[in-house]
C-alpha positions in Angstrom: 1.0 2.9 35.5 -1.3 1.3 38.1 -4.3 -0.4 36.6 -7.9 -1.7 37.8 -9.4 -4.2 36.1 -13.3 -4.5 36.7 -14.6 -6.6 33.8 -13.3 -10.2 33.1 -12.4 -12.0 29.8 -13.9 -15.1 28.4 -11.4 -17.2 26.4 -12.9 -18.9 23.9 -11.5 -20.7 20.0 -11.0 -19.0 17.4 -12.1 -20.2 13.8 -11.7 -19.1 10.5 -15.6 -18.0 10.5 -15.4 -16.8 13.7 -13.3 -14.1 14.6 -15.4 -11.6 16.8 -14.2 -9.9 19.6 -15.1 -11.2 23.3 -18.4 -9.7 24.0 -17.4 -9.2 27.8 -14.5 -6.3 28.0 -11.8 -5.3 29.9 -12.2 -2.6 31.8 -9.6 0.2 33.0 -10.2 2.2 35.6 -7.2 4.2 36.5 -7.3 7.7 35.7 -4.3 9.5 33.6 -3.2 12.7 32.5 -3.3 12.4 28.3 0.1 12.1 27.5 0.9 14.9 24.8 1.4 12.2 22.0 -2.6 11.3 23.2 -3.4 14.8 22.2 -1.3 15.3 19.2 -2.9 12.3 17.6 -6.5 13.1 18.2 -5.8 16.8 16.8 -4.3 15.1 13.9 -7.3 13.0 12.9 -9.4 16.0 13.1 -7.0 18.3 11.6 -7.0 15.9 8.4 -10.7 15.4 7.8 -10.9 19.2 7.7 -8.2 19.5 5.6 -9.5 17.0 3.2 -13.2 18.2 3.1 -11.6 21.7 1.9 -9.2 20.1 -0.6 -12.2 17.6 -1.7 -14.8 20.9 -2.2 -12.0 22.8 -4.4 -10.9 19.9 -7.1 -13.9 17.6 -7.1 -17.6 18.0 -8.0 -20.6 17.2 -6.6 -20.4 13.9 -9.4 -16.8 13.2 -7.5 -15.4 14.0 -10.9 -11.6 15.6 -10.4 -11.9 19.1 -11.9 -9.2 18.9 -14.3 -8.6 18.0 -18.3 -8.3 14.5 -18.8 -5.5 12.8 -20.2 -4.1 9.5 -21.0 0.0 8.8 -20.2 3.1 7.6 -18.0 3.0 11.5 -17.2 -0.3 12.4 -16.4 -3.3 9.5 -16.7 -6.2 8.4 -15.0 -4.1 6.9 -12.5 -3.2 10.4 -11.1 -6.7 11.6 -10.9 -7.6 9.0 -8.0 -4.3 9.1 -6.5 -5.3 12.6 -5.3 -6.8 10.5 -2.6 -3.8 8.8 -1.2 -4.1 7.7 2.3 -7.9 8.6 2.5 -8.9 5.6 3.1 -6.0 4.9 5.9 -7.2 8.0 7.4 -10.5 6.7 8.0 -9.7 3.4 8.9 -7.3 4.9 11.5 -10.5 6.7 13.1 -11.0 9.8 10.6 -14.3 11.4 9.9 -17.3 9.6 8.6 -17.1 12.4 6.2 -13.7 11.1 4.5 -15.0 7.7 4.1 -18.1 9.3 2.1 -16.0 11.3 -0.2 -13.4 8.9 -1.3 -16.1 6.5 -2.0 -18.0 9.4 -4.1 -14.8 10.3 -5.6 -14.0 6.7 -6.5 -17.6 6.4 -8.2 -16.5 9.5 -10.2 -13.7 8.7 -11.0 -15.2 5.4 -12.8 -17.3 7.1 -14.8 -15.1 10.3 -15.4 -12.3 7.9 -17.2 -15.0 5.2 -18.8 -16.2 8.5 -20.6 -12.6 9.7 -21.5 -10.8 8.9 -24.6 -7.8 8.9 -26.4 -8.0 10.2 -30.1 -4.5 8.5 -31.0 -3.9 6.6 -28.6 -5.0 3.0 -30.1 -6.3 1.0 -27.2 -8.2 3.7 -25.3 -10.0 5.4 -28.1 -13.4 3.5 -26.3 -12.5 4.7 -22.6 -9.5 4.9 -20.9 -11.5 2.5 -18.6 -13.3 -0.3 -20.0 -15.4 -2.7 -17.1 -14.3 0.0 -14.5 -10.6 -0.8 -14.9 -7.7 0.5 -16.7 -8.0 -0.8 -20.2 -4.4 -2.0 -20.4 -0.7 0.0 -18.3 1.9 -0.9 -16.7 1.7 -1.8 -12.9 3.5 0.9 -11.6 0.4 3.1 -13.2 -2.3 0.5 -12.2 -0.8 0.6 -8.8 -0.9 4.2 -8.2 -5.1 4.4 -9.9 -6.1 1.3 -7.1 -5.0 3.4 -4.0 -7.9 3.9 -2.7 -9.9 0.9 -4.1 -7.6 -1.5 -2.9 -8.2 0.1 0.9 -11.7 0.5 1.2 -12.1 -2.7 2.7 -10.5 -1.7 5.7 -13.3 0.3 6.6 -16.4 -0.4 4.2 -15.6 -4.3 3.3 -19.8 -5.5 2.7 -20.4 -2.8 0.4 -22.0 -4.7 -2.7 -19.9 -2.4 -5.5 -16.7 -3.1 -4.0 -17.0 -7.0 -3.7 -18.3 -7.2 -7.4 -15.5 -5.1 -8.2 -13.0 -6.9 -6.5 -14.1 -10.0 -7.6 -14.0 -8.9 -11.7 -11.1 -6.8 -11.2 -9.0 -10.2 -9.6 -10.9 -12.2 -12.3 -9.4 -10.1 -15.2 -5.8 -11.9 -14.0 -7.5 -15.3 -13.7 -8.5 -15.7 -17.5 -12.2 -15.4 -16.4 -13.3 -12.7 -18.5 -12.5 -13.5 -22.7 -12.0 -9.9 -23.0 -8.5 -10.3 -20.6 -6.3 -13.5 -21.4 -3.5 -11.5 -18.9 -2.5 -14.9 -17.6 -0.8 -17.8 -18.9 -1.9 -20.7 -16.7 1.0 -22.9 -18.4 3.9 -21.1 -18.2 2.6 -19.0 -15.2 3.3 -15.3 -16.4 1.3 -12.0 -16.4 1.6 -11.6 -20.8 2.9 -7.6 -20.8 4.4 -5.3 -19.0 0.8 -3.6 -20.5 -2.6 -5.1 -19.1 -5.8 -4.5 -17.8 -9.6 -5.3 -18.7 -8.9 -5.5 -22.5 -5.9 -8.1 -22.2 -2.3 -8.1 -22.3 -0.6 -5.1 -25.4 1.2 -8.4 -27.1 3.7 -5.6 -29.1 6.6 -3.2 -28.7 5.2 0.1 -27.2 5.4 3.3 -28.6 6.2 6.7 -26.8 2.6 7.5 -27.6 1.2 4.5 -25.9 3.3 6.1 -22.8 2.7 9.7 -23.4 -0.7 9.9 -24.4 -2.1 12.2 -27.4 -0.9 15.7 -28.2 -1.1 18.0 -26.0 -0.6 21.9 -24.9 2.9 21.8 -22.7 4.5 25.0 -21.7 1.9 28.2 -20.7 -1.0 26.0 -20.3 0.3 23.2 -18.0 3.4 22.6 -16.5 4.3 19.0 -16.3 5.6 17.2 -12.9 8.3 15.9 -14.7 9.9 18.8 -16.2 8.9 18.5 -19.8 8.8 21.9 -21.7 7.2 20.5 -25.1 5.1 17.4 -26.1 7.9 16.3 -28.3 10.0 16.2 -24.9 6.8 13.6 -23.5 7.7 11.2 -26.9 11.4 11.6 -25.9 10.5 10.7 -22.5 9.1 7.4 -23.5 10.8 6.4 -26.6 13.1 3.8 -25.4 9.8 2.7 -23.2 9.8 -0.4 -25.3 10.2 -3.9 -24.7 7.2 -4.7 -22.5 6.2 -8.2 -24.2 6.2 -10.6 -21.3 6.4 -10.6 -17.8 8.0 -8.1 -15.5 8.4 -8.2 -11.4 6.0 -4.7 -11.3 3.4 -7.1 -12.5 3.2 -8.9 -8.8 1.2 -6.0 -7.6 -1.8 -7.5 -9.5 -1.6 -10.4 -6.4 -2.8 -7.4 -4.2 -6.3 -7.8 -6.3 -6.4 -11.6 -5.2 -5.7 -11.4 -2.2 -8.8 -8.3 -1.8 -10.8 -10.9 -3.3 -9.6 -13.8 -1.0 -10.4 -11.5 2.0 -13.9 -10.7 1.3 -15.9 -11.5 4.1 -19.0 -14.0 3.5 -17.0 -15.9 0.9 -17.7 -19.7 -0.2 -14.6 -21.5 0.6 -14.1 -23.0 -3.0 -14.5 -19.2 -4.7 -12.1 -17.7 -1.9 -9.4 -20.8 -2.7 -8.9 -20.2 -6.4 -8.0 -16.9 -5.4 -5.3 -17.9 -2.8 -4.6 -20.7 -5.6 -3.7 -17.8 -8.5 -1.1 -15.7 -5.5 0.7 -18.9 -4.2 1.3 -20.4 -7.6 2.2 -16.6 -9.7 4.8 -15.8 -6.3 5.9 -19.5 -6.5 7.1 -19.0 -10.0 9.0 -16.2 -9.2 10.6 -17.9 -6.7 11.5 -20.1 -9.1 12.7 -17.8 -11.7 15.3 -16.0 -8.9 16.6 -19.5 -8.2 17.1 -20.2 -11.9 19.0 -17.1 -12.4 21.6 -17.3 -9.3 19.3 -15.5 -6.7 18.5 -12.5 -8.9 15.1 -12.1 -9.9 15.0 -11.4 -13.7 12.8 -8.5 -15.1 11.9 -10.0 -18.3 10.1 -13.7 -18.7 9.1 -14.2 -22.5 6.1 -15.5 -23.5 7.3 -19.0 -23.4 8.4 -18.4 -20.2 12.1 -18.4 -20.6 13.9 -16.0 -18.7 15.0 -12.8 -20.6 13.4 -14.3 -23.8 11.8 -11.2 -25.1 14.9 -9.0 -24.0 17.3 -10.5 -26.6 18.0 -13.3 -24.1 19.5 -10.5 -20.9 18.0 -11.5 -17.9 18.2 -7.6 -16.9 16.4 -6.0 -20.0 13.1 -4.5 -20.9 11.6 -1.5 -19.7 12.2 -0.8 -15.9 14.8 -3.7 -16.2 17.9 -3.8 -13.7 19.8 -2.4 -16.7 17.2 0.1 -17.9 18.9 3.7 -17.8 17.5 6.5 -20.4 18.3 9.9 -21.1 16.0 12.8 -19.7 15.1 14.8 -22.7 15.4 18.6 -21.2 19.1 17.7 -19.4 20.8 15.2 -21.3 21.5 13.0 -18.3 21.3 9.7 -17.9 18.5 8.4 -16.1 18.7 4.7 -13.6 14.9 3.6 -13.8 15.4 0.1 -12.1 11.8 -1.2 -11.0 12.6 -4.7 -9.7 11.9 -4.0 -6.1 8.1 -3.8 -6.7 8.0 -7.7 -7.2 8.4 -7.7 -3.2 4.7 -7.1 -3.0 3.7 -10.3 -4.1 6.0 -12.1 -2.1 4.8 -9.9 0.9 1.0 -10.9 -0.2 2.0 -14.6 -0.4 3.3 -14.4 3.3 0.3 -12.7 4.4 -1.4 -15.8 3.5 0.9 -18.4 4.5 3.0 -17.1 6.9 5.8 -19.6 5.1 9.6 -17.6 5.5 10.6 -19.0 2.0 9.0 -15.9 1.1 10.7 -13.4 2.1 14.5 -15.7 2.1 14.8 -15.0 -1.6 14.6 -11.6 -1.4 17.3 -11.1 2.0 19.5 -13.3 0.0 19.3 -11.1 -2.8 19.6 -8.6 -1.1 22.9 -10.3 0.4 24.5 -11.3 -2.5 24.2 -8.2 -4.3 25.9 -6.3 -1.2 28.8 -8.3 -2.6 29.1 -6.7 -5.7 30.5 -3.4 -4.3 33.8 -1.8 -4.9 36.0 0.8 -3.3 35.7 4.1 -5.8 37.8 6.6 -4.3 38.3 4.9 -1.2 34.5 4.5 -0.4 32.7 1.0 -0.5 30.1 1.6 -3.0 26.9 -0.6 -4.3 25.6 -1.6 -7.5 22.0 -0.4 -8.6 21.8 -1.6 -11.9 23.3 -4.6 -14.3 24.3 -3.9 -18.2 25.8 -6.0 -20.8 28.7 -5.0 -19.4 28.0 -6.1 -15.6 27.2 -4.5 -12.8 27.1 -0.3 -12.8 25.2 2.9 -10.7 27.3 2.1 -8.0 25.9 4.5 -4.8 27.8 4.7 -1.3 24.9 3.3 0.1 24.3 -0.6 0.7 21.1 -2.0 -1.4 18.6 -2.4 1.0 15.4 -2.4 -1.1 12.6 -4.7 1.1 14.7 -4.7 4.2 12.5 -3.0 6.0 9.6 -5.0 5.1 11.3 -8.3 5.6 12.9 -7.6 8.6 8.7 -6.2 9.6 7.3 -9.1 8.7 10.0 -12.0 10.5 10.9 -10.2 13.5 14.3 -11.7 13.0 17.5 -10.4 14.6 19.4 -11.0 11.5 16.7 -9.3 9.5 17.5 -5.8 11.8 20.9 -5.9 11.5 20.1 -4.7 7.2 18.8 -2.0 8.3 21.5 0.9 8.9 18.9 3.5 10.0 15.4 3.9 10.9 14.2 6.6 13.9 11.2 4.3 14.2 12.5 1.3 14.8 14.7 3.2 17.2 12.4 4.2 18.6 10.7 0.9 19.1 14.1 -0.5 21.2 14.0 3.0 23.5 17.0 4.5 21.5 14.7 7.6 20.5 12.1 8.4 23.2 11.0 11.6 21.5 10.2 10.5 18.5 6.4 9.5 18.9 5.8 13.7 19.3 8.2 14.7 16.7 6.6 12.4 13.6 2.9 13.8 15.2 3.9 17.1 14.9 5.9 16.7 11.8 2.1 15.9 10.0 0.0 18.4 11.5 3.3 20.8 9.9 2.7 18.8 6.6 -1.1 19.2 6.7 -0.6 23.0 7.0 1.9 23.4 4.4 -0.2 21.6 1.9 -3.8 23.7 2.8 -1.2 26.7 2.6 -0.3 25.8 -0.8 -4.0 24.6 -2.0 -5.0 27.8 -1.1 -2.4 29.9 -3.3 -3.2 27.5 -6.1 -4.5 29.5 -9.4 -5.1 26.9 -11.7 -8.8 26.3 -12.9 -10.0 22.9 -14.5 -9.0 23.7 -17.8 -5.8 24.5 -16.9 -4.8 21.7 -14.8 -3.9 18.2 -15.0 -4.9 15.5 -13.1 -1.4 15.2 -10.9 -1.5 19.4 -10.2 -3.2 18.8 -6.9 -1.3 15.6 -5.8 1.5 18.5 -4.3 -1.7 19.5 -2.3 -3.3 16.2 -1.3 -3.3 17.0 2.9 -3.5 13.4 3.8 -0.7 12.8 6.7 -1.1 9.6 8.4 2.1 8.2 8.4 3.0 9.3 11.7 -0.6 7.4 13.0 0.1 4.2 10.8 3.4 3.6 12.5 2.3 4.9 16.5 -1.0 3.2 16.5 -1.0 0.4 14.2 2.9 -0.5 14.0 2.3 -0.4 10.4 3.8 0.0 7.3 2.4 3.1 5.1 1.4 1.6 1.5 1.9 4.7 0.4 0.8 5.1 -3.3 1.6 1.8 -5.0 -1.7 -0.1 -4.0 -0.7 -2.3 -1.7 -2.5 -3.4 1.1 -2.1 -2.6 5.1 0.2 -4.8 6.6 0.0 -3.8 10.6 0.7 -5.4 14.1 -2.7 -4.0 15.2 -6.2 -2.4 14.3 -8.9 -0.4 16.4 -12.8 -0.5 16.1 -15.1 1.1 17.6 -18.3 -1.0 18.6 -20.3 1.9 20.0 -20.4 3.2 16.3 -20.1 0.5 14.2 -16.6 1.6 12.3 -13.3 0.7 11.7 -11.0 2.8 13.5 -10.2 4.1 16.7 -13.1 5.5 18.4 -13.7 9.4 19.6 -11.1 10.6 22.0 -9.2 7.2 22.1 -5.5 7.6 21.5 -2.8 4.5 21.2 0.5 4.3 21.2 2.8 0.9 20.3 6.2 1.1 22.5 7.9 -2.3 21.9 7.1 -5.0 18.8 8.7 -8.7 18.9 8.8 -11.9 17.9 6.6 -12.7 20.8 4.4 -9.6 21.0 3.2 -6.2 21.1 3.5 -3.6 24.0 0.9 -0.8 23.6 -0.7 2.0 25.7 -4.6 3.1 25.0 -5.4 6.2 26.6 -9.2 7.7 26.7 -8.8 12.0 26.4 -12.2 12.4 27.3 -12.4 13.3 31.2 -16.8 13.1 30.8 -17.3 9.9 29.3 -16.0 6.5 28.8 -15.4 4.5 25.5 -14.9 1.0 24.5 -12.5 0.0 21.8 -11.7 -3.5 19.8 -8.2 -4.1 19.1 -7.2 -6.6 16.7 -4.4 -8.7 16.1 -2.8 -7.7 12.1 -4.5 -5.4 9.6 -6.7 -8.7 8.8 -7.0 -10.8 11.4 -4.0 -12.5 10.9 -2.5 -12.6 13.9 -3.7 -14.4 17.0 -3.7 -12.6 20.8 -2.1 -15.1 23.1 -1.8 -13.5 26.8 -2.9 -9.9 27.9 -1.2 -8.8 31.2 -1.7 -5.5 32.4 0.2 -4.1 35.4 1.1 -7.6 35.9 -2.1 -9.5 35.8 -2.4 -11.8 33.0 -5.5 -13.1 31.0 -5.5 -15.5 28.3 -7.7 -14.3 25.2 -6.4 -16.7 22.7 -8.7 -14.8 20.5 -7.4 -12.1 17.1 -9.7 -9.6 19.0 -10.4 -8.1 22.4 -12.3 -5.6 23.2 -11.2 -2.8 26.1 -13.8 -0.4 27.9 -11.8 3.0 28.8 -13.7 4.9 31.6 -13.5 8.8 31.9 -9.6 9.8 31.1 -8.0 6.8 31.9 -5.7 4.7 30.4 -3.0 1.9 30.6 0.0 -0.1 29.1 -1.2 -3.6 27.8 1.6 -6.4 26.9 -0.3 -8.8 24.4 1.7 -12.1 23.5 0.9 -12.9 19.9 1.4 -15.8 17.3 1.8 -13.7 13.7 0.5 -14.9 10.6 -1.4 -17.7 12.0 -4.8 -17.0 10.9 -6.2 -16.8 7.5 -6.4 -13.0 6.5 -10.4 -11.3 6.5 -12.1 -8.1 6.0 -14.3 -9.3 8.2 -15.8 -6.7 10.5 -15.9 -7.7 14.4 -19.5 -7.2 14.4 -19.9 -10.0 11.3 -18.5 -13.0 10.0 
């Protein structure tokens, strides 16, 4: 593709404080067809933000209160109710609608207040709110996780709003000791209490299948639970080996994503972002620590004096969501594996956003290693361990354990690091193996966005008969496609992590985060030394200017951009390119990764 360039870039340093884009652009000139993938991904955007507004306008209310009975529980809690929002936020940072941006917010708001007001009856420590300080009073990660979707992600796009710095402030605080009313951490012995925490402290006792089920309840004609429970004694059944949740647990490393939130915040004193930085490094540390002690396995249960299986009767592997936790479903009799280790990679992954050290993310391929060598041949088949026992290693599966390989081998960029990962049509695509993929994942989400309106629109239920997980089936969201083709991203998905990404897009005519009107991208190649991507301008009338940054947060750092051969240094995380009337071009950025301390900064502001 032949390129002009008219406009000329101005190299300057880059500083922590400092990271706007070039205020002189790039300009390209040379006029192009819009590839189909262009066109699939603009009708994408659009198709979701209509999608949403009609799925927003049938389960919320003008208060951005869910429409739906609330409940406490592991099966349907508060967390569900905002999780109807999954990927909103994305979607909007990605270039949605203003419109999506305004109703997650309003729907966040609600959702505050909708589950401050809520109570349990039985339930002992949410009989004052199921929220208490505009957090979840005290639940397990994987549950806190899935209610800080969208909360977590709103600084993508809205990072100076006053409510969501407070918030993110008291919410990392609550894991700091700096609120009475939540000791969660042990600054001595460096461990998250409980499995069970939140704004009213750590639950510092064996749990109850009503703490995890929630009060009594109508099951059967009235609502029909996602898990297949017919009866509310089923829901107790569910939970009643739910346990041993006294001390620490790996799930409880998604609580670094709230530090690191608080780390980013733009227009931060140096001292009050450090602590925060301080708390991530040194909780991820001492889990490093902990795999080392126990032969390159990380444990799932740290007592309260911070020996390793302490509260488990001394197994390394117990407690609930343990590597030897395996239940039995109540309505089939069969054995359930419910092995939760894997989430502990989020902290590691939040401590190398920060650092870019490799030690890491080493643990974690060598565990991944070393427990590849604890197959066997069943019936002439290598098969793979998913779970340890008191009787060694069991839930053996014919496929290898590659739980984190995709994000390790993301976030290195090491050969080695690839060669885990038996199958994956993106990467693939990403080496030229698959050239048809970008169209088929673009299409794939506009089919997923009609399915779910399709089904929204057949739904009968009415508030009274619904629960706050009915609609997730519905949610239209689809961005995945657009994470990975525009952003080389990672989807969080719906455990509240944050975006890890090779590249963002603002749009300076507007003032947003995302890519503007009419502006397509598409990421061919990602390595060690760069990024290869093509922007394309739709619009045959008009001309647009886009920033692209280097890493979800600034992280990265732009070395070179050559474009049909001509080379500019930027040496800059940002640079900003002026599209004229349907044209476009391939542009090979070299980049240092992780070199730059992570903001929410918007280009605009410091």
């Amino acid at each position: 593709m032949r390129n002009l360039i008219t406009g000329v870039l101005i190299a300057f340093s880059f500083s922590i404080c400092n990271v706007n884009a070039q205020t002189k652009p790039v300009v390209i000139t040379t006029p192009v067809s819009p590839p189909a993938w262009a066109l699939l991904q603009r009708q994408l955007l659009d198709a979701n933000a209509r999608a949403c507004r009609e799925f927003y306008a049938k389960y919320f209310d003008e208060r951005g209160w869910l429409l739906c009975v609330e409940r406490w529980g592991g099966d349907d809690g508060p967390d569900d109710a905002i999780e109807n929002c999954t990927d909103w936020p994305i979607l909007h940072a990605l270039g949605g609608h203003a419109d999506v941006l305004k109703m997650y917010k309003q729907a966040w708001e609600g959702h505050l207040r909708q589950y401050t007001l809520a109570k349990t009856k039985d339930v002992p420590f949410a009989r004052d709110g199921m929220y208490y300080k505009e957090f979840p009073c005290m639940f397990d990660w994987l549950h806190n996780g899935e209610g800080l979707v969208v909360f977590n992600l709103q600084g993508l796009s809205d990072p100076y709003d006053r409510k969501f710095q407070i918030r993110a402030r008291r919410y990392a605080g609550f894991y700091l000791n700096e609120d009475p009313d939540a000791p969660n951490w042990d600054p001595k012995h460096k461990i998250i209490k409980s499995m069970f925490t939140g704004s009213r402290g750590p639950l510092l006792r064996k749990a109850t299948g009503l703490d995890w089920a929630g009060d009594p309840f109508e099951v059967g004609n009235r609502f029909k639970l996602g898990h297949g429970e017919r009866t509310y004694q089923e829901c107790l059944d569910h939970f009643k080996d739910y346990n041993d949740i006294i001390g620490d647990h790996p799930q409880n490393m998604l609580a670094t994503v709230l530090g690191v939130n608080a780390y980013m915040l733009p227009e931060s004193e140096k001292e009050t972002q450090k602590k925060y930085k301080t708390w991530v490094l040194e909780y991820a540390d001492a889990w490093l620590q902990r795999m080392k002690d126990n032969g390159g396995i990380i444990p799932t249960n740290i007592g309260l004096d911070g020996k390793i299986g302490s509260a488990a009767g001394g197994k390394w592997y117990g407690g609930v969501y343990g590597w030897g936790f395996s239940v039995i479903v109540p309505q089939t009799g069969k054995l359930a594996h419910r092995n939760l280790h894997s989430f502990g990679l989020v902290g590691f992954m939040n401590a190398y956003l920060l650092t870019g050290n490799d030690k890491y993310l080493d643990a974690w391929r060598k565990q991944i290693d070393l427990i590849n060598t604890k197959k066997k041949t069943i019936d002439g088949i290598a098969q793979y361990p998913t779970m340890f026992g008191d009787k060694g290693w069991y839930a053996y599966t014919p496929n290898a354990y590659q739980h984190g390989g995709l994000e390790i081998y993301w976030l290195s960029l090491k050969a080695a690091d690839r060669k885990r990962i038996v199958h994956n049509a993106w990467l693939n695509f990403l080496e030229g193996k698959n050239p048809k993929y970008a169209e088929q994942v673009l299409r794939a989400d506009l089919e997923r966005i009609r399915t779910r309106v399709a089904g929204m629109r057949k739904d009968t239920t009415t508030p009274d008969t619904r629960l706050a997980d009915d609609p997730l089936r519905f949610n239209p969201a689809s961005v995945d496609s657009m994470i990975e083709l525009t952003m080389g991203g990672l989807p969080p998905k719906n455990r509240g992590k944050l975006l890890f990404a090779q590249l963002r897009y603002f749009d300076p005519a507007k003032r947003r985060a995302g890519l503007p009107q009419d502006v397509a991208a598409l990421i061919h190649k990602i390595t060690p030394e760069g990024v290869e991507v093509t922007l394309v301008n739709t619009d045959v009338v008009d001309g647009r200017s886009v920033i692209v940054q280097a890493g979800g947060y600034a992280e990265h750092q732009f070395g070179e951009m050559t474009i049909d051969g001509q080379t500019t240094k930027i040496d800059n995380p940002r640079v900003t390119v002026r599209l004229a009337a349907g044209c476009g071009a391939r542009l090979t950025f070299s980049m240092r990764r992780f070199v730059n301390q992570p903001t929410l900064a918007l280009p605009w502001r410091n």
